[in-house]
C-alpha positions as CSV (number, residue, x, y, z in Angstrom):
1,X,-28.4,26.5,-30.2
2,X,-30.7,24.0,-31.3
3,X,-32.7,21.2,-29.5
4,X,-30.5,18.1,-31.4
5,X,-27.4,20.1,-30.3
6,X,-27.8,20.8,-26.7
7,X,-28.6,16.8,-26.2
8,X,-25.7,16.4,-28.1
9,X,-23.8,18.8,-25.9
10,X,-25.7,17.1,-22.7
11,X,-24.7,13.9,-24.0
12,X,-21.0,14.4,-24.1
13,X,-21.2,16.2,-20.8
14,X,-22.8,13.0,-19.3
15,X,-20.3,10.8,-20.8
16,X,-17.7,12.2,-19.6
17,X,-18.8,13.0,-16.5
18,X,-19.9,9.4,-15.9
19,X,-16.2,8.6,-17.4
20,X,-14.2,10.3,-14.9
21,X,-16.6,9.5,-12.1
22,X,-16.2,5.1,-13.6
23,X,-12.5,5.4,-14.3
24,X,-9.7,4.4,-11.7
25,X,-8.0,6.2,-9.8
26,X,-4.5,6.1,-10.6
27,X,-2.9,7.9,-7.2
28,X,-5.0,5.6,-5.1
29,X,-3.5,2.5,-7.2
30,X,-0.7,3.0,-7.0
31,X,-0.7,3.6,-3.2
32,X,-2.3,0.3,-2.4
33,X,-0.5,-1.1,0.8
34,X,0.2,-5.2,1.3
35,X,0.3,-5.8,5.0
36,X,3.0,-8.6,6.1
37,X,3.4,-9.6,9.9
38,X,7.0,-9.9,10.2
39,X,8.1,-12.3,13.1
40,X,12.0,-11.7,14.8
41,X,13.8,-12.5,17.5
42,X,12.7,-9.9,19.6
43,X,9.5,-9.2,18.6
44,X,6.4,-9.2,15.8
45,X,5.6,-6.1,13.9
46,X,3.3,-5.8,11.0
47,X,5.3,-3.4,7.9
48,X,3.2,-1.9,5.0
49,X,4.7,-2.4,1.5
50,X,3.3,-0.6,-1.7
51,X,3.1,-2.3,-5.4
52,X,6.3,-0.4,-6.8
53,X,8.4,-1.7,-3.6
54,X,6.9,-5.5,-4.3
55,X,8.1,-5.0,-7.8
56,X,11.6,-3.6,-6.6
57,X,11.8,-6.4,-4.1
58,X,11.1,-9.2,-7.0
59,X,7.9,-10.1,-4.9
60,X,4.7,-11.3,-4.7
61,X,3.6,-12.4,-1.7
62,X,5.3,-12.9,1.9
63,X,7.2,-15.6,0.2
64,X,8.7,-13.3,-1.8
65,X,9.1,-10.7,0.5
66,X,11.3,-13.0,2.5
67,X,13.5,-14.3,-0.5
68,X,14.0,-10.8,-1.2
69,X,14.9,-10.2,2.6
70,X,17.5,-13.1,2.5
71,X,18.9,-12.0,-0.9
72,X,19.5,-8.4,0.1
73,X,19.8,-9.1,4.0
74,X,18.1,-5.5,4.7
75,X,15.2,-4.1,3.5
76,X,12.9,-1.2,4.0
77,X,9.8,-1.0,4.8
78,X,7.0,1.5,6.8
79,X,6.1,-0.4,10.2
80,X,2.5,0.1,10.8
81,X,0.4,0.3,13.8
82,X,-3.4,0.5,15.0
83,X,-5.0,3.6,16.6
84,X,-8.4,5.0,17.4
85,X,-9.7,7.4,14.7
86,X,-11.3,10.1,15.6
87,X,-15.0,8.9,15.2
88,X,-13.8,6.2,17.9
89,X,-12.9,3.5,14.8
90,X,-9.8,1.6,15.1
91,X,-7.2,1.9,12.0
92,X,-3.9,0.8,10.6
93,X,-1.6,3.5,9.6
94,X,1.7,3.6,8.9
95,X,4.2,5.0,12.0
96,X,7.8,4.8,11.2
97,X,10.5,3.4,8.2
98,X,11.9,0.6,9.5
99,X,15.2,-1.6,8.3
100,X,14.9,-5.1,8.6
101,X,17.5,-7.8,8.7
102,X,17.5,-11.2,7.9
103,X,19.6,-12.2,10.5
104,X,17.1,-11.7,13.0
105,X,13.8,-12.6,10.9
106,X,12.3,-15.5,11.5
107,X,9.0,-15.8,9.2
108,X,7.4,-13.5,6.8
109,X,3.5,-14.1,6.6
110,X,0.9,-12.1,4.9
111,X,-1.4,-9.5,7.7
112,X,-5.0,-9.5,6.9
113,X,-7.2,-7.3,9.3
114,X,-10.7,-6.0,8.8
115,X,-9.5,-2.2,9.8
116,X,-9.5,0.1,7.3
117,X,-5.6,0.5,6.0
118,X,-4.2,3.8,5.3
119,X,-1.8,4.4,2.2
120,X,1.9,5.2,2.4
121,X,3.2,8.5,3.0
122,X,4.2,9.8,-0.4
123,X,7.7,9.4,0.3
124,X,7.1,5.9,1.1
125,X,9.5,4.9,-2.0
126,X,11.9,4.5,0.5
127,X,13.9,0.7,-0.2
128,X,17.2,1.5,2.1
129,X,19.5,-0.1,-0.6
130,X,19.8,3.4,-2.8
């Protein structure tokens, strides 16, 4: 093989190494998680929804997420909850699917917390109205 065709080779090697390395990931996309607090009658609890449940739910922002909740008077979603990692860091994760109903919600507001959030099972397309 020649000198002008092993740069060439290298090249394209390069590229598309540097292409994979630059590109999206699509899993990881798709499993980005919008934190809500969700404030009842009994209680607050902070639920995890993913991009394809916003879009089922017609929603988005906590806004929509509570339109959707009135329209449909149940919904889905995985509650989430804080616990110490195992280097002794504090995360959210999600615990357990949990029905909502709008009869005893009270306010929808978006959850913002400096922990780092862990994505949704992969059976999170749960929605509870299937």
């Amino acid at each position: 093989m020649s000198e002008a065709s092993k740069k060439v080779v290298l090249g394209l090697a390069a590229t598309l190494l540097l292409a994979d390395i630059l590109a999206p990931d699509q899993s990881a996309a798709a499993q980005k998680v919008r934190l809500f607090k969700v404030i009842t009658v009994k209680d607050d609890i902070v639920i995890g929804l993913n991009d394809e449940q916003m879009s089922h739910l017609q929603a988005k922002d906590a806004a929509g997420v509570a339109r959707a909740l009135v329209d449909k008077r149940l919904i889905s979603a995985w509650q989430y909850r804080v616990r110490t990692g195992k280097t002794g860091i504090h995360e959210q994760l999600p615990y357990q699917p949990i029905a909502l109903l709008a009869l005893q919600t009270i306010r929808v507001e978006p959850y913002v917390t400096p922990l780092k959030v862990y994505p949704l099972p992969l059976q999170a397309n749960w929605t509870g109205d299937d």
